[in-house]
TISEVO-23215 format. One line per field, with one value per atom (N, C-alpha, C): residue number from 1; x, y, z; atom name; residue in three letters. Coordinates in steps of 0.001 Angstrom, whole numbers, plus 500000, padded with zeros to 6 digits. Example, Ala and Ser with C-alpha at 12.3 -4.5 7.8 and 13.67 -1.06 7.14 Angstrom:
2
gulo	[1/1/1/2/2/2]
xx	[513190/512300/513200/512850/513670/512900]
yy	[494310/495500/496700/497750/498940/500030]
zz	[507800/507800/507800/507080/507140/507870]
torfi	[N/CA/C/N/CA/C]
tinu	[Ala/Ala/Ala/Ser/Ser/Ser]
//
This chain:
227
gulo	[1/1/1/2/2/2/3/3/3/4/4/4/5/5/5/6/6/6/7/7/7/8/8/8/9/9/9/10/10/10/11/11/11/12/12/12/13/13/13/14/14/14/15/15/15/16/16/16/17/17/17/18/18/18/19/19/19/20/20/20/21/21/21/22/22/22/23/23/23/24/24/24/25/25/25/26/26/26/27/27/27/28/28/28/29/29/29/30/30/30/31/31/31/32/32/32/33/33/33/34/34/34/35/35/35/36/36/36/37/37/37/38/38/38/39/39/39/40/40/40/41/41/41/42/42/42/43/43/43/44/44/44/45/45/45/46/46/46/47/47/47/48/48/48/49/49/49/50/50/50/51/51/51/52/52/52/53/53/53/54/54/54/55/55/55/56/56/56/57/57/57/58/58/58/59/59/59/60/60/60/61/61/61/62/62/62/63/63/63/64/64/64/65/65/65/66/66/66/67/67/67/68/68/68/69/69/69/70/70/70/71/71/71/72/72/72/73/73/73/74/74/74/75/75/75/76/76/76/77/77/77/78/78/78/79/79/79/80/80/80/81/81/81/82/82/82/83/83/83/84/84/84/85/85/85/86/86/86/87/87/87/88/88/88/89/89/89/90/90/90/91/91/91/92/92/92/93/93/93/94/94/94/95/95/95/96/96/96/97/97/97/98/98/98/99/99/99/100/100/100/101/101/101/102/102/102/103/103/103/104/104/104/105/105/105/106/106/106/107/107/107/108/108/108/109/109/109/110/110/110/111/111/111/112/112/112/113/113/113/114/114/114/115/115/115/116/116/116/117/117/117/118/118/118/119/119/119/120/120/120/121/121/121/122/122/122/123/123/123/124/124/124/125/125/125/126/126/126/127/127/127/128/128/128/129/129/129/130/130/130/131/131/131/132/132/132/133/133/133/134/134/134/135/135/135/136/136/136/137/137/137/138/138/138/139/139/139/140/140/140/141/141/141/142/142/142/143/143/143/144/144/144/145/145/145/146/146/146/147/147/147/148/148/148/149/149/149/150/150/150/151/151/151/152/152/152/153/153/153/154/154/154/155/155/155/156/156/156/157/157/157/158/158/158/159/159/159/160/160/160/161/161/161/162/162/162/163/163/163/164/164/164/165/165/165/166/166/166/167/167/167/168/168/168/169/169/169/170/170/170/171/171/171/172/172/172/173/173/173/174/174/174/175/175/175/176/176/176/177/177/177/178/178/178/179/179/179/180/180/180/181/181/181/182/182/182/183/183/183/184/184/184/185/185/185/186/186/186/187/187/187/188/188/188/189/189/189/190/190/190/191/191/191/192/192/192/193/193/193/194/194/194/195/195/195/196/196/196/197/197/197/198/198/198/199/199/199/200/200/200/201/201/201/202/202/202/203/203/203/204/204/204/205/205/205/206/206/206/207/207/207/208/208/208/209/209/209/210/210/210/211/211/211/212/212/212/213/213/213/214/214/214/215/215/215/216/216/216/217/217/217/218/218/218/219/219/219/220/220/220/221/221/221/222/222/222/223/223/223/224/224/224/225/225/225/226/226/226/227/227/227]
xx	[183623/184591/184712/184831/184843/183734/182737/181242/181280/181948/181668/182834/184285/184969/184178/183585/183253/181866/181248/180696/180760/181716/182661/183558/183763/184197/183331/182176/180977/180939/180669/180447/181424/182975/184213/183827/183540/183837/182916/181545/181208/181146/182363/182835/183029/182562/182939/184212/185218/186014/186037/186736/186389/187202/188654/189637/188952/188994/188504/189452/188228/189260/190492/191431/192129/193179/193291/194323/195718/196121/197236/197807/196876/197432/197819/198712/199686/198668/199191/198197/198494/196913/196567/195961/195424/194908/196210/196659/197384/197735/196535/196043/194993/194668/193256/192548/191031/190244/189889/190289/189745/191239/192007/193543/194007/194077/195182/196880/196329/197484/197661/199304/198999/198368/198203/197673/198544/197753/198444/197003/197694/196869/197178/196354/196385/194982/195160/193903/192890/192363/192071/191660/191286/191503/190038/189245/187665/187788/188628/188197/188971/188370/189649/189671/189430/190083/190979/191728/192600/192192/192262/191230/191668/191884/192889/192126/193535/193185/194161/193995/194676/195388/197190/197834/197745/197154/197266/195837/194778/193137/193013/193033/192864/191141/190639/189660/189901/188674/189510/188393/188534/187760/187559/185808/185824/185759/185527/185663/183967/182956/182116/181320/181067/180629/179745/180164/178979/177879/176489/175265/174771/174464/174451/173023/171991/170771/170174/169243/168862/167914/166693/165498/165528/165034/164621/163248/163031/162601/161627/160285/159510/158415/158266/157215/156805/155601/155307/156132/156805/157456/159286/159329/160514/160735/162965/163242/163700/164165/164989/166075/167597/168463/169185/170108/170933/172137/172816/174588/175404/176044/177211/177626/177379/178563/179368/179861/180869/181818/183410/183791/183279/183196/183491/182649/183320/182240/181954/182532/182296/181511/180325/180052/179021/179116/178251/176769/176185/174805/174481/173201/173255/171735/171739/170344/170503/169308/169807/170119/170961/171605/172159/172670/174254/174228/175123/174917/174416/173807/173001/172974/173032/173319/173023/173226/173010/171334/170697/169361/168337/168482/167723/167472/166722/166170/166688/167221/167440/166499/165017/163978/164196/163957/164076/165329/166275/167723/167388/166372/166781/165551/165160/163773/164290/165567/165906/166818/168043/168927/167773/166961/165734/165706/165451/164771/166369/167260/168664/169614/169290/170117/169006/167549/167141/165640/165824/164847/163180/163137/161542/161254/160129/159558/158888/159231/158380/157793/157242/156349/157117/157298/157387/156662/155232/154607/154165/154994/155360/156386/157404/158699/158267/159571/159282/160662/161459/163098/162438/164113/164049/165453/166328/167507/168481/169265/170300/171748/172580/173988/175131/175880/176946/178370/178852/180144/181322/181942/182849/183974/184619/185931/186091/185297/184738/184530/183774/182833/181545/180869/179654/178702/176904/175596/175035/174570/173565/172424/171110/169803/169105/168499/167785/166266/165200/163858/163247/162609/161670/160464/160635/159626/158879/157858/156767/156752/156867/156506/155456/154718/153683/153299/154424/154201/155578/155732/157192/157846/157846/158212/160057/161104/162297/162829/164353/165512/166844/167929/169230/169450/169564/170550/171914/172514/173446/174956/174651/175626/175271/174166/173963/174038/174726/174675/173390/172808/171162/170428/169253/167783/167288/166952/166023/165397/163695/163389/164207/164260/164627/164059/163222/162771/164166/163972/164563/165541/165174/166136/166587/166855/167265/168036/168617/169454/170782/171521/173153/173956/173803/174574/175839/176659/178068/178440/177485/177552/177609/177161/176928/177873/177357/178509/178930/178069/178444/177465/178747/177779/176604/176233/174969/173942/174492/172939/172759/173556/173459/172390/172904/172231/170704/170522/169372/168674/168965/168079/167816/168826/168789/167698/167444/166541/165088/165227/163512/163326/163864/163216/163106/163716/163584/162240/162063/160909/159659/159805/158833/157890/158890/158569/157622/158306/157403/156538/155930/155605/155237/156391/156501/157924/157716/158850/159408/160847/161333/161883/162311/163259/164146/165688/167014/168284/169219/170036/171054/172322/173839/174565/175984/177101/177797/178347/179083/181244/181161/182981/183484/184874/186034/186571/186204/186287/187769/188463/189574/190426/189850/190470/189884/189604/189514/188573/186921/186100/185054/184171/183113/181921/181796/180316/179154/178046/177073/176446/176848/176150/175169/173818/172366/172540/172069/172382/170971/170270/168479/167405/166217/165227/164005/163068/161503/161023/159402/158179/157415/157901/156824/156073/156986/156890/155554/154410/153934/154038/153594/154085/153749/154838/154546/153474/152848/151908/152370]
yy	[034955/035475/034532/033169/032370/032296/032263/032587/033784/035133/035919/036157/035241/034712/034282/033170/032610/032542/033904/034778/036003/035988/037250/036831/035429/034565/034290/033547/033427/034232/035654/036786/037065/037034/037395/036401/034946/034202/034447/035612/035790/036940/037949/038733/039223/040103/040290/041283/040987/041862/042986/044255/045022/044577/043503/043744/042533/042763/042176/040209/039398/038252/037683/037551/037111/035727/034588/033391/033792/034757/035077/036424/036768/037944/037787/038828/039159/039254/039000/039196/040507/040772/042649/042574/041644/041483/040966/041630/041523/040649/040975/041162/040832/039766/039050/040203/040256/041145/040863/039456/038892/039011/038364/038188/038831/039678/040944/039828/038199/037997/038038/037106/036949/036794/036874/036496/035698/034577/033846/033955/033972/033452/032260/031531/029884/029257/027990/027243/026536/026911/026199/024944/023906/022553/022260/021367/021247/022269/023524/024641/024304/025140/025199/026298/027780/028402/029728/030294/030970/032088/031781/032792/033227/034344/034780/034309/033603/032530/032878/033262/033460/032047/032680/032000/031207/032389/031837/031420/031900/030965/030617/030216/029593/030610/031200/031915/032017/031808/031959/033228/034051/035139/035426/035403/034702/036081/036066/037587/036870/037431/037536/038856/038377/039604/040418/041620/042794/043053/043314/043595/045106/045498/046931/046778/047752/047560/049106/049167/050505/050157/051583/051596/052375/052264/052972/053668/054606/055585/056508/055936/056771/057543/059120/059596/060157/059818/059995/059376/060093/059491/060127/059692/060722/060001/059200/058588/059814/059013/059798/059398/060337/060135/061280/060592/061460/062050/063121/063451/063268/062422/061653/063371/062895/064361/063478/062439/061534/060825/060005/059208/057904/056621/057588/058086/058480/059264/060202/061137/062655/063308/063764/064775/064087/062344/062188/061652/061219/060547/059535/058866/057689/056696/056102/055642/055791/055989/056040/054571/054408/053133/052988/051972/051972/050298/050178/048784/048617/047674/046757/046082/047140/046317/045498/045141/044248/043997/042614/043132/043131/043756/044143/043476/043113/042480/043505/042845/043801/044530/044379/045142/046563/046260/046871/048105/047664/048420/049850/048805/049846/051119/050748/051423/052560/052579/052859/053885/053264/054072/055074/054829/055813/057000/057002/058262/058744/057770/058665/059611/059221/059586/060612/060727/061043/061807/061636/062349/061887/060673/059903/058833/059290/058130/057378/056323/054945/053768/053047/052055/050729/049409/048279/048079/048120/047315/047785/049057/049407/049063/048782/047858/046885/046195/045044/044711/043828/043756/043552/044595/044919/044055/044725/044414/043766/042664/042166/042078/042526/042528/041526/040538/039854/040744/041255/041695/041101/040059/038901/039648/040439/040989/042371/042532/043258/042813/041347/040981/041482/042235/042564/042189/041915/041913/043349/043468/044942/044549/045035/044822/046159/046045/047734/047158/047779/047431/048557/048574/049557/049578/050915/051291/053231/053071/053971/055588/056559/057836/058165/057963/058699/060141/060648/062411/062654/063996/064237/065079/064715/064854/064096/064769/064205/065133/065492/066229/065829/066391/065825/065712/063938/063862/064424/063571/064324/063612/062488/061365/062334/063244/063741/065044/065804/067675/067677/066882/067556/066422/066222/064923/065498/065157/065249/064437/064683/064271/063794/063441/062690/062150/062727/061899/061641/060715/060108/060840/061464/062596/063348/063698/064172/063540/062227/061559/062226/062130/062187/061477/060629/059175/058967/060924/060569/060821/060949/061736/060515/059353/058441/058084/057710/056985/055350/054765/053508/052474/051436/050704/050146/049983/049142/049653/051385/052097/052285/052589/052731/051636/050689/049510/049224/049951/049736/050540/051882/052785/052277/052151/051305/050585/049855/048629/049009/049736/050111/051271/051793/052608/051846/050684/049917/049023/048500/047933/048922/050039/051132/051292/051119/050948/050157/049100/047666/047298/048144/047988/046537/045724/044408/044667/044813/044770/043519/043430/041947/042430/041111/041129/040521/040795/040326/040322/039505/039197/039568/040075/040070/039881/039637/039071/040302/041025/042051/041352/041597/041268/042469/041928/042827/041649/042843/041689/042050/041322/040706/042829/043460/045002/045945/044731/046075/046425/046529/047368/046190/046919/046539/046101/045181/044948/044108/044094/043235/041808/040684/039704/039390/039065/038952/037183/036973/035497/035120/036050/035434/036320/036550/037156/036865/037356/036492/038019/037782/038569/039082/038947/038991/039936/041394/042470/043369/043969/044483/046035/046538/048243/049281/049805/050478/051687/052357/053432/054195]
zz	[814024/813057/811864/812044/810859/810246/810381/809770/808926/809609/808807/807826/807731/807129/805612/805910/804820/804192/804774/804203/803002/803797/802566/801721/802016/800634/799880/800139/799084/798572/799219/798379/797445/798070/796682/795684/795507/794733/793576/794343/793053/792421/792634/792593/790938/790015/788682/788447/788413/788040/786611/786454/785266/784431/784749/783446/782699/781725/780512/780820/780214/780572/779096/779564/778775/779029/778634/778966/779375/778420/778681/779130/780451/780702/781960/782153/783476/784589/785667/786891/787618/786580/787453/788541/789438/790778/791539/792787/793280/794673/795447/796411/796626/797705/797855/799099/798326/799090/800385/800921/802239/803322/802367/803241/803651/801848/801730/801560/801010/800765/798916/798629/797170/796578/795192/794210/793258/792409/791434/790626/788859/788158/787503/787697/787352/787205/786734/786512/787727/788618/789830/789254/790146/789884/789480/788209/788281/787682/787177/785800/785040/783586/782778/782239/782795/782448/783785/783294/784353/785385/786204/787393/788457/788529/790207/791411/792184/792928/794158/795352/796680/797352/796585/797221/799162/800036/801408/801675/800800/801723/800600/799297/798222/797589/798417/797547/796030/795096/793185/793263/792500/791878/790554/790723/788824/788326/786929/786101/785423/785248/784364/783490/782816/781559/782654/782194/782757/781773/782746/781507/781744/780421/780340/779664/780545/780467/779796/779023/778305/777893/777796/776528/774975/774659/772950/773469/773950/774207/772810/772529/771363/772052/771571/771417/769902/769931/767925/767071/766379/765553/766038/767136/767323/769062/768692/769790/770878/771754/772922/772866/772711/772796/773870/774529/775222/774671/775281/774981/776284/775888/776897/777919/779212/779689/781115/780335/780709/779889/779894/779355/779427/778611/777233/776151/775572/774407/774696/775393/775767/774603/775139/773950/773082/773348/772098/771978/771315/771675/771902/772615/772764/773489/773297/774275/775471/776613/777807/778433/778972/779378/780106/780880/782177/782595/783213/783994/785154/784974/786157/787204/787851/789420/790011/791242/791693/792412/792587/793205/792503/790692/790229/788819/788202/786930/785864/784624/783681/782549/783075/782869/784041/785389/786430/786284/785736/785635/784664/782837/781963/782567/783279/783825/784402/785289/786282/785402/784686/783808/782770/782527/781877/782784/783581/784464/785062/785266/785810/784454/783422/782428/781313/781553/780788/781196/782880/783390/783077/782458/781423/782570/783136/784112/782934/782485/781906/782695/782237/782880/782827/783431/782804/781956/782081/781280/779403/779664/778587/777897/778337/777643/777095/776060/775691/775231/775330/774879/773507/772790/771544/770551/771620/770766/771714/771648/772464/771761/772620/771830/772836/772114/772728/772020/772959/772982/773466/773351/773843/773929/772955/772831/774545/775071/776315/777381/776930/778324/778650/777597/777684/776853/777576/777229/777089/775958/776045/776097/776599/776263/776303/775180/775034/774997/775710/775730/774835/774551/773402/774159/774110/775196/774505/774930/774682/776103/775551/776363/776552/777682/777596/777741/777984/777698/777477/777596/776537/777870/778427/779939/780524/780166/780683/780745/781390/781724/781481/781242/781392/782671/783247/784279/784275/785503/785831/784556/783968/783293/781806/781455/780230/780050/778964/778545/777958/777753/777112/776383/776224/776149/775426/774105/772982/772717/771384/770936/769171/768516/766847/766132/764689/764228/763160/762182/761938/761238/760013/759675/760711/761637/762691/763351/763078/763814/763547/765008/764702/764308/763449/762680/763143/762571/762920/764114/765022/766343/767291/767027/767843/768599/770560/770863/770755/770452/770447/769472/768702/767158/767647/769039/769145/769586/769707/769556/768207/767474/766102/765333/765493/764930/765715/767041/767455/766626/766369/766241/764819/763751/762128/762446/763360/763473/763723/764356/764879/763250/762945/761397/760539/760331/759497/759777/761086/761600/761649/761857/761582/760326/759117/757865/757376/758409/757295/758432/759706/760855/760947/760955/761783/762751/764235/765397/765335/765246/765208/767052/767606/769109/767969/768125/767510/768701/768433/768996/768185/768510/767597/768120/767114/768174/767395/768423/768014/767905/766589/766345/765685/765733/764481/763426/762205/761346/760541/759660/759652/759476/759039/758963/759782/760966/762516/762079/761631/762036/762483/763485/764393/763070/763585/762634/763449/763517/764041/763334/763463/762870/763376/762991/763531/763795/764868/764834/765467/765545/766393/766128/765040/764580/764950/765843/765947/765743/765481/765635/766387/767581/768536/768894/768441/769812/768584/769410/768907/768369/767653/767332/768065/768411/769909/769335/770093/769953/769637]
torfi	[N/CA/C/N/CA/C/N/CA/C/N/CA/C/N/CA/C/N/CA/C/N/CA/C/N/CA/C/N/CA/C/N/CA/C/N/CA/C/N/CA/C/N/CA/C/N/CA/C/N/CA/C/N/CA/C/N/CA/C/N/CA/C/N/CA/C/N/CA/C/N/CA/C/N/CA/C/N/CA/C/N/CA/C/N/CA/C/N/CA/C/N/CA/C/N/CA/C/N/CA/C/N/CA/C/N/CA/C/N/CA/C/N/CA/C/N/CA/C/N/CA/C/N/CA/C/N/CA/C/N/CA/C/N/CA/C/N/CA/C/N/CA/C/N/CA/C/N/CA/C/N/CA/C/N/CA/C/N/CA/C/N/CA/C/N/CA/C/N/CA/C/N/CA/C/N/CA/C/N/CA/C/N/CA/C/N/CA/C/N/CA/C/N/CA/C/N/CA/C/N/CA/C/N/CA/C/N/CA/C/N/CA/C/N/CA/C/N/CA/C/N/CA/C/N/CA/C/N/CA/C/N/CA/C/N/CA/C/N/CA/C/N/CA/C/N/CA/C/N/CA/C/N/CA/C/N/CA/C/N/CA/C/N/CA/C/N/CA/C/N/CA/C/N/CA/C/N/CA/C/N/CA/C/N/CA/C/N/CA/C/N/CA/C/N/CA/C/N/CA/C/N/CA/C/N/CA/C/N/CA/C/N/CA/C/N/CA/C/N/CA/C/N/CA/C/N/CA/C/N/CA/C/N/CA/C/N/CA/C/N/CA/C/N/CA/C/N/CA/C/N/CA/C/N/CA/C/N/CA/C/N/CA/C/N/CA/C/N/CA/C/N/CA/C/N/CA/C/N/CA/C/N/CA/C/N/CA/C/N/CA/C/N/CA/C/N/CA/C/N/CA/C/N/CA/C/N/CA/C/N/CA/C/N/CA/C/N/CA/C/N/CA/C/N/CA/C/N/CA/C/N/CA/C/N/CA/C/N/CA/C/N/CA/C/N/CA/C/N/CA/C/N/CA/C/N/CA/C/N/CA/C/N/CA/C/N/CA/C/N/CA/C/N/CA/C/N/CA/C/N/CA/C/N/CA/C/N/CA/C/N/CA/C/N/CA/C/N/CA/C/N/CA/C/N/CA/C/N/CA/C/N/CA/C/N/CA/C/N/CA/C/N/CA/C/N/CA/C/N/CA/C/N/CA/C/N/CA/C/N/CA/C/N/CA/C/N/CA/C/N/CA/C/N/CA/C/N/CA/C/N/CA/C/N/CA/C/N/CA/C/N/CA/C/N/CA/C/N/CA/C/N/CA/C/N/CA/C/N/CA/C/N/CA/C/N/CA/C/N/CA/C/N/CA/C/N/CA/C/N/CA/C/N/CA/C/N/CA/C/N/CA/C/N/CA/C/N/CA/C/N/CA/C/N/CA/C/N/CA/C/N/CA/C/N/CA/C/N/CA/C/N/CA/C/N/CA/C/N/CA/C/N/CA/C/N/CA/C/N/CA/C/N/CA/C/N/CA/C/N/CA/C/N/CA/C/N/CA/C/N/CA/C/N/CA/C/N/CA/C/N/CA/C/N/CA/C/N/CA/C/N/CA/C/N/CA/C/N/CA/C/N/CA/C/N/CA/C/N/CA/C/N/CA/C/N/CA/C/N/CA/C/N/CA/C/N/CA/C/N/CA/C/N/CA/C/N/CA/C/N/CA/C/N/CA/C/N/CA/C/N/CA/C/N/CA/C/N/CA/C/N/CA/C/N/CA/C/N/CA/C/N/CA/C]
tinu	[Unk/Unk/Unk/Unk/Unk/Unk/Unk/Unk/Unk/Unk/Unk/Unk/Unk/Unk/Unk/Unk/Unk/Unk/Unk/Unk/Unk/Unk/Unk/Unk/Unk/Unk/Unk/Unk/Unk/Unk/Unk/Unk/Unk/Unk/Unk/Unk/Unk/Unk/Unk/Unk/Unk/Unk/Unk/Unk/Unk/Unk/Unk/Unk/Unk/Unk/Unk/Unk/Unk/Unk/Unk/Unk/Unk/Unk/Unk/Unk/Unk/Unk/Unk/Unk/Unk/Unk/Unk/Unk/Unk/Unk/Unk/Unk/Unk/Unk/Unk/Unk/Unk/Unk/Unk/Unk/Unk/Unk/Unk/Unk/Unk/Unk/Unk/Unk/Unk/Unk/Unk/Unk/Unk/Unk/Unk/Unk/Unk/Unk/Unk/Unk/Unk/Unk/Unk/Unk/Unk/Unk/Unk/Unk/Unk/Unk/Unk/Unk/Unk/Unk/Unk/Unk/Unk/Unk/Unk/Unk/Unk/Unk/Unk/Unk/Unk/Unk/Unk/Unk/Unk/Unk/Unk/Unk/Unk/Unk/Unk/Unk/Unk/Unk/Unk/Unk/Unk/Unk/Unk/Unk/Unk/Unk/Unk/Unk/Unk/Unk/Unk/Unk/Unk/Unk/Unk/Unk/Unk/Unk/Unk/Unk/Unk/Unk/Unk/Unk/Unk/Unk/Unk/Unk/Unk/Unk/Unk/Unk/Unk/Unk/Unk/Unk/Unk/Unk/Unk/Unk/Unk/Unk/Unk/Unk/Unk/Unk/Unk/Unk/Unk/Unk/Unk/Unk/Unk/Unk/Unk/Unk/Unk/Unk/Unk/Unk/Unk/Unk/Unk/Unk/Unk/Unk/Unk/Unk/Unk/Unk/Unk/Unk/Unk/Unk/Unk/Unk/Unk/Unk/Unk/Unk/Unk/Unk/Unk/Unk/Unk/Unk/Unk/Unk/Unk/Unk/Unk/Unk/Unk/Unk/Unk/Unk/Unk/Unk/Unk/Unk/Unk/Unk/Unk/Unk/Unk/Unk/Unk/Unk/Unk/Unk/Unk/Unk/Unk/Unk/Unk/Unk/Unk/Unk/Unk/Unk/Unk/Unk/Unk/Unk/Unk/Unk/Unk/Unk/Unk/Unk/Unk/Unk/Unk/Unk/Unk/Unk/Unk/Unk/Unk/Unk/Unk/Unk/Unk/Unk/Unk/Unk/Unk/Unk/Unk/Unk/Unk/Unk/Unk/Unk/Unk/Unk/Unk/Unk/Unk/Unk/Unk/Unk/Unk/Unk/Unk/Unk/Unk/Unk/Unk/Unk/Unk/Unk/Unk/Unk/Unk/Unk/Unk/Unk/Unk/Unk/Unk/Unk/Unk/Unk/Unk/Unk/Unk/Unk/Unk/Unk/Unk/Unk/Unk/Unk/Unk/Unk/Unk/Unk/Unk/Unk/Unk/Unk/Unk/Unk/Unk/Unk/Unk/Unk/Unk/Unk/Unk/Unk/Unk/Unk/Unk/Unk/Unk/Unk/Unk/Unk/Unk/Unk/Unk/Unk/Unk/Unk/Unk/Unk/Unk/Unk/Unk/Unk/Unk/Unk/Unk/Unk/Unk/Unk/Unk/Unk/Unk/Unk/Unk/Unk/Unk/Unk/Unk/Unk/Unk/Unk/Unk/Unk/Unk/Unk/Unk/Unk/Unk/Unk/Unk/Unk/Unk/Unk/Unk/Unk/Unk/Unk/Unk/Unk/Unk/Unk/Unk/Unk/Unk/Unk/Unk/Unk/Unk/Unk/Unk/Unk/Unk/Unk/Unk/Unk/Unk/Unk/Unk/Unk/Unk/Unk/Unk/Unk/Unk/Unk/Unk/Unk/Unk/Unk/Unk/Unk/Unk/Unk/Unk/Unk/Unk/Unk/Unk/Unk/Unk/Unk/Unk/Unk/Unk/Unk/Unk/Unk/Unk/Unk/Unk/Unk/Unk/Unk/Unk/Unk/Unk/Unk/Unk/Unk/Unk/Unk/Unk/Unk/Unk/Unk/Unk/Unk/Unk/Unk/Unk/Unk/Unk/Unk/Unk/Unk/Unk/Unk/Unk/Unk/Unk/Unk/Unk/Unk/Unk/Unk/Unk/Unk/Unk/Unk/Unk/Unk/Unk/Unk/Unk/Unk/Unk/Unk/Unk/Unk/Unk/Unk/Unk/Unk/Unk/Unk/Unk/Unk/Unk/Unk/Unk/Unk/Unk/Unk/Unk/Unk/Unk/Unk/Unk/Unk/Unk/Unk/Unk/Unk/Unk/Unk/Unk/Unk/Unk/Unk/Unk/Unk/Unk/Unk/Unk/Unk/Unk/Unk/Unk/Unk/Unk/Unk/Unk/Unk/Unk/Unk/Unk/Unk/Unk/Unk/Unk/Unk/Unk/Unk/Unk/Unk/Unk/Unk/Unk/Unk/Unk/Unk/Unk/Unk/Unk/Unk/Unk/Unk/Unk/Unk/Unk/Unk/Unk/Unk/Unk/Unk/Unk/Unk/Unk/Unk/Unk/Unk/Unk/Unk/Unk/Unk/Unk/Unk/Unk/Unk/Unk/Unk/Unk/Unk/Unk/Unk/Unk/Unk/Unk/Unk/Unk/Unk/Unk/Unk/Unk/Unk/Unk/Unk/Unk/Unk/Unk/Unk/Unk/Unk/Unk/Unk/Unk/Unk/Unk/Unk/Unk/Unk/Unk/Unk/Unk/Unk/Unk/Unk/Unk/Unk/Unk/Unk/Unk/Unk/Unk/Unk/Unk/Unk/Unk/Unk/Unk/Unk/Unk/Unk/Unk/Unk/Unk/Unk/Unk/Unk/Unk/Unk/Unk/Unk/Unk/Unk/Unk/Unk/Unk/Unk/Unk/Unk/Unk/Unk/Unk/Unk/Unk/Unk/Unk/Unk/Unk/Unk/Unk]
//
């Protein structure tokens, strides 16, 4: 019994919680997952920052960023985008994407969210990471791989109302669900153009009148032009 005690502590301690982390927030964990006793939020001793921590076995439970794994999906001249037929963003468009479980590489994931959200069996070795986004105000990593179709072969899963092809005039601009597909897709037409693929990094903020903007903080050359 104590073995499998502190087994299932290892495992809580590395436990990611969904509420977003904040210094000064109220303690929304109540209840320790092992005890079932209190909770306190406080500084455990050797950290410095605030982490729900079980008043009766002292277990702490950390919060870390969740990573949300996706491809950029081309056949010809024309991406794959989905329509949300979930919150949030009901209704709207988007790369196929989701988060990344456990087990699995975040190549392995966007591979995986490809064919669940968009019905497109792709290859690894067709990927290549494209675009990376830091979302701090969340707690989230995005990584979108740019990746190649080899036939025009997908379906709406069950997370999507319907899977298209887009060439570029054909995009839903105002339709989009979220700024960092937006900025992916900006990125690859723009890289299309001058057919040099950059890999880029951004740090996604709000800037001083509340709107979302992307600052580019990492540019290389590497990736070659997909077929």
């Amino acid at each position: 019994m104590e073995s499998k005690y502190r087994a299932a502590a290892a495992r809580a301690i590395l436990t990611s919680l969904v509420t977003p982390y904040c210094p000064e927030a109220t303690t929304l964990m109540k209840y320790c997952q092992l005890c079932a006793g209190p909770i306190t939020h406080r500084i455990p001793p050797g950290d410095d920052k605030p982490r729900y921590c079980c008043i009766d076995c002292d277990v702490v439970f950390y919060e870390n960023p969740k990573n949300i794994v996706g491809t950029l999906p081309v056949f010809g001249d024309k991406v794959l985008l989905c329509r949300r037929a979930i919150e949030p963003r009901y209704g709207l468009w988007t790369l196929p994407a989701g988060f990344m479980e456990n087990g699995e590489t975040t190549l392995q994931g966007a591979v995986r969210e490809t064919l669940e959200e968009a019905g497109a069996r792709i290859r690894a070795e067709d990927c290549e990471l494209y675009t990376l986004f830091n979302l701090p105000y969340i707690n989230q990593v995005y990584f979108f791989f740019l990746t190649t179709l080899r036939t025009p072969d997908f379906h709406a899963g069950t997370e999507s109302l319907e899977v298209a092809l887009f060439a570029e005039d054909e995009i839903p601009w105002d339709a989009l669900a979220f700024s960092v597909v937006k900025v992916t897709l900006e990125q690859y037409f723009a890289d299309r153009r001058s057919a040099r693929f950059h890999v880029r990094m951004f740090d996604m903020q709000y800037s001083t009148e509340r709107q979302l903007q992307a600052f580019l903080v990492s540019n290389s050359f590497t990736l070659k032009s997909p077929a």
